[in-house]
N, C-alpha and C positions, 0 to 999 in steps of 0.2 A: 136138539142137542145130540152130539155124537157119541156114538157108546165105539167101544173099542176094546179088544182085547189084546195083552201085551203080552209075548211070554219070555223077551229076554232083558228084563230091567234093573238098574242100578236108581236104588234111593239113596241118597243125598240129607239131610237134616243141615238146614240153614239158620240166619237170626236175621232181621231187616235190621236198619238201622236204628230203629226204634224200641230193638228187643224184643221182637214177634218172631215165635218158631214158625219156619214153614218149609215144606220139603220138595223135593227138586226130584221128580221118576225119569229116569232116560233111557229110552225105549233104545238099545242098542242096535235092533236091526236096521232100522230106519232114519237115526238120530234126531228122533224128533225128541221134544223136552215140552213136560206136564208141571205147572208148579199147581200146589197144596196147599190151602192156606186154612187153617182149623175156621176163618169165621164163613168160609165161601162153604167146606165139603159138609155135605148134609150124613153121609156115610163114610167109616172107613178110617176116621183119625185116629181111635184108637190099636188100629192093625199096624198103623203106620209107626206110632210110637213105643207100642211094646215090642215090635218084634222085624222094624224096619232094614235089619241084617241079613234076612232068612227068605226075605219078599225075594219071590223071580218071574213072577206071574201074577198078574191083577188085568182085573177089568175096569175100565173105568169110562166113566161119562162127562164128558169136558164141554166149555163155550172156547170156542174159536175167539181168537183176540189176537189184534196186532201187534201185542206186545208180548205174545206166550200163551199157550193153550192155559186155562184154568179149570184144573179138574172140579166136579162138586159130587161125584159119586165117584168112591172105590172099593173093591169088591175086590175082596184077598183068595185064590188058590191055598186051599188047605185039604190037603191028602184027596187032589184027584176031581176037587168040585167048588166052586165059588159058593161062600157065606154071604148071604145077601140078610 
């Protein structure tokens, strides 16, 4: 699975049709787009829900899929070093 580091991203907080949160990272350099989904990421939901305004930088580890990258590890930039 591919690990990656982002450092210019916009998150997103969505609802499926079903009323499941899930969030949407969009890597601005590249425009690639990670979705989030609390049952998938094993790391990282809650960096995303408490403080998803402030995120600009994260690492993460995704599976390729045809229908959207799906993140299951992310790793928040907090003062200069990833919290794993």
């Amino acid at each position: 699975m591919p690990i990656t580091n982002l450092k210019n991203v916009l998150i997103e907080e969505r609802t499926t049709i079903n009323g499941e949160t899930f969030f949407i990272i969009k890597d601005n350099e590249n425009n690639q787009v990670y979705f989030c989904f609390q049952n998938k990421l094993r790391e990282g939901w809650q960096d995303l829900i408490n403080d998803k305004e402030n995120i600009k930088e994260v690492e993460i580890e995704y599976i390729e899929h045809e229908r959207g990258n799906k993140v299951i590890s992310l790793y928040v930039d907090k003062g200069g070093e990833f919290l794993i």
